[in-house]
LUMKE-993292 format. One record per residue (C-alpha): y, x, z; residue number from 1; residue in one letter. Coordinates in Angstrom, 3 decimals, always signed. Each point is the difference from the previous one (the first is absolute). Example, Ala and Ser with C-alpha at 12.3 -4.5 7.8 and 13.67 -1.06 7.14 Angstrom:
// LUMKE-993292
- c2/c1/c3/i/aa
- -4.500/+12.300/+7.800/1/a .
- +3.440/+1.370/-0.660/2/s .
//
This chain:
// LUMKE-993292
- c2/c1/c3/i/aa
- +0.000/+0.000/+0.000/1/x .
- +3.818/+1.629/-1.391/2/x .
- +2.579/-0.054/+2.762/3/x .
- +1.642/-2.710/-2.101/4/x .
- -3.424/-2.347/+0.538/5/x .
- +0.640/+0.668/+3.433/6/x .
- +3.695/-0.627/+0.045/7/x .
- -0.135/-3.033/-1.420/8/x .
- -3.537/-1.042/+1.940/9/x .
- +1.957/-0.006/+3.283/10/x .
- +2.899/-1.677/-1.723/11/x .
- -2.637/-2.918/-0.493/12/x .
- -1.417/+0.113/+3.157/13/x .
- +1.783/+0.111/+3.220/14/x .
- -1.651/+0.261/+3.531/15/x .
- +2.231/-1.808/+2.650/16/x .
- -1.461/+1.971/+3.014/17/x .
- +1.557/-1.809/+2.644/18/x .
- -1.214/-3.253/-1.363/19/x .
- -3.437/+1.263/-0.008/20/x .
- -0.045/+0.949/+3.177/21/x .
- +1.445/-2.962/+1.870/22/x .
- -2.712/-1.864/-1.677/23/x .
- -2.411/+2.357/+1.103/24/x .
- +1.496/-0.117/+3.427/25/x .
- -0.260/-3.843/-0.126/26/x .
- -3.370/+0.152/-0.724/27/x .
- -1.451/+2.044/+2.082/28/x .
- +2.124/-1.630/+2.980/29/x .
- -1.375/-3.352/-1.061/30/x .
- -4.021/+1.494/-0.273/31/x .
- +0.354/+1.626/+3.433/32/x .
- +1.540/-3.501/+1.560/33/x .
- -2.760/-1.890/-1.556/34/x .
- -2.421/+2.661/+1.047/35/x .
- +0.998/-0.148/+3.595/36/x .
- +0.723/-3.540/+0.510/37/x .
- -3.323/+0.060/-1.130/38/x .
- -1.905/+2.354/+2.289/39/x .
- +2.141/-2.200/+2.896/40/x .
- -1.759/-3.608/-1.184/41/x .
- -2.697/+2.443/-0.157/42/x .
- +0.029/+0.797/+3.326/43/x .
- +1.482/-3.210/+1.703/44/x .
- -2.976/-1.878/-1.132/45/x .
- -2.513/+3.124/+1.275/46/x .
- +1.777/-0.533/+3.001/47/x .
- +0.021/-3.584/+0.953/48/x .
- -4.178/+0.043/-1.779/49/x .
- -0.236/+2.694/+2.563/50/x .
- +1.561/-2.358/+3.222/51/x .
- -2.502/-2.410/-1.493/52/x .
- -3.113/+2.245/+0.013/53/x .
- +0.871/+0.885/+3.295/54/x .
- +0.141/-3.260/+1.912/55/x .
- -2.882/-1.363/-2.264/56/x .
- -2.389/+2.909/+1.985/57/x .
- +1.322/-1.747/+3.196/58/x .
- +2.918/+1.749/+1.162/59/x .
- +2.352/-2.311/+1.729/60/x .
- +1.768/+0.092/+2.896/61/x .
- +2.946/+2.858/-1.556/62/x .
- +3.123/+0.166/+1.720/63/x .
- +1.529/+3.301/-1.603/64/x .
- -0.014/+1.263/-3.406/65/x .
- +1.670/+3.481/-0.842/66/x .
- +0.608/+1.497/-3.373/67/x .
- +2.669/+1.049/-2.305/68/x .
- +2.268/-2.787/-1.515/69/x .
- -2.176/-1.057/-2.504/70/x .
- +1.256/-3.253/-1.225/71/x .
- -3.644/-1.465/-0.977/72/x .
- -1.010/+0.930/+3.524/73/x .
- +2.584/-1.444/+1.755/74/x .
- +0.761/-3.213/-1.787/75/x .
- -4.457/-0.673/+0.019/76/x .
- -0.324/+1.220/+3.737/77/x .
- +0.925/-3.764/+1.428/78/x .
- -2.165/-1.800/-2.838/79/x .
- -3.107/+1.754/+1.513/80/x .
- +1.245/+0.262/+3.913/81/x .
- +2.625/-2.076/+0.802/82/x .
- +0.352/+1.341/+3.642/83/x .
- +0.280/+3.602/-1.035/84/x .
- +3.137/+1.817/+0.414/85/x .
- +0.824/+3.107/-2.653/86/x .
- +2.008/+3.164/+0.918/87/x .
- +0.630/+2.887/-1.865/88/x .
- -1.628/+3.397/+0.034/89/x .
- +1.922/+2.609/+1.238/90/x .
- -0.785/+2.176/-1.940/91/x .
- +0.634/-2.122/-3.340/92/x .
- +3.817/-0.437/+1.817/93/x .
- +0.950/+3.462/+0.288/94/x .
- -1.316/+1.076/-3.101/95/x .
- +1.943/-2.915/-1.544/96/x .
- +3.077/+1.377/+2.094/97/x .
- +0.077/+3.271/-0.705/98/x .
- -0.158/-0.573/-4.311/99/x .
- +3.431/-0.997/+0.731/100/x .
- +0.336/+3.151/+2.422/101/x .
- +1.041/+3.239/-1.658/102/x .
- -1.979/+2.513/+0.810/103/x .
- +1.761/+2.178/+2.024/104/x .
- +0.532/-2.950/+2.645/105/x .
- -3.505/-1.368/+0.338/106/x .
- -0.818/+1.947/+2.902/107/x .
- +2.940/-1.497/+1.994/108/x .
- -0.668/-3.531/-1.355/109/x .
- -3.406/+0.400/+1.213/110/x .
- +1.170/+0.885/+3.537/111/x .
- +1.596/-2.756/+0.287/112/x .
- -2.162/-2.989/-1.408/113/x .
- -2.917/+1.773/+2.744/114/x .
- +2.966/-0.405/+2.453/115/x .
- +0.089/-3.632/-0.314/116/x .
- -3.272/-0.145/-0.410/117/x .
- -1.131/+1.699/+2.935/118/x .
- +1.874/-2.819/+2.204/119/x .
- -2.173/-2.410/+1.848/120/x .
- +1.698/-3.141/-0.421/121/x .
- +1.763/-2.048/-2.703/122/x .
- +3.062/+0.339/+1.687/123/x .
- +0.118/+3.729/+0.878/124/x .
- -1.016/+0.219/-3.327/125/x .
- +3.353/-1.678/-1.521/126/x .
- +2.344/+1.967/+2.271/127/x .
- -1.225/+3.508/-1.034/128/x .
- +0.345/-1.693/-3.686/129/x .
- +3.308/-0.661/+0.798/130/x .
- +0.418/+3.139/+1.472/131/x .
- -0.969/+1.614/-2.433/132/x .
- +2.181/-1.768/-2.561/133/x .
- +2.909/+0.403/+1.799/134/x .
- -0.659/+3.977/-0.120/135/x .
- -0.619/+0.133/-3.978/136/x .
- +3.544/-2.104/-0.337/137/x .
//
């Protein structure tokens, strides 16, 4: 191919770049919603089939459920056990905390959710959470 082919080649067809790869961006955005919201139905329905399982073996009389914040967990739990009472894991919290932590703080963050959560009652519990609120202001 003469430069001239080419020349006139790219005169003919033009590559808008930026167009390409908004749609590209779109796409993929769109495939990985759909993907997860997905894997969450997924999951919800393992879940509550799970609850189900569970009290169809003959477990009954729960009062306390802990876990993460899983939505199909929490929104089943009172289909299957109406008495129980959900709380969640500790754990699951601070780790949730400290993603909006940078990382140079997390070690002071830490000290203090263990703080309040080393008090014995509710109440002692919500003054050193206050306390410690006041101090980070």
């Amino acid at each position: 191919m003469t430069e001239d082919s080419k020349k006139r080649l790219g005169q003919v067809v033009q590559i808008d770049e930026k167009r390409i790869s908004d749609h590209l961006g779109e796409l993929v955005r769109g495939t990985v919603e759909e993907t997860l919201n997905g894997l969450l139905d997924a999951e919800a329905d393992a879940l509550c089939g799970f609850l189900k399982h569970l009290k169809e073996r003959g477990l009954g009389g729960v009062q306390l459920v802990i876990s993460d914040a899983c939505l199909g967990l929490t929104e089943s739990l009172h289909d299957d056990y109406p008495e129980a009472q959900w709380q969640r894991c500790t754990v699951h919290f601070y780790r949730n905390v400290f993603s909006h932590v940078p990382n140079a703080k997390v070690k002071g963050v830490a000290r203090m959710l263990k703080a309040i959560h080393a008090q014995e009652s509710l109440a002692s519990a919500q003054i050193k959470a206050a306390d410690i609120v006041a101090q980070l202001k």
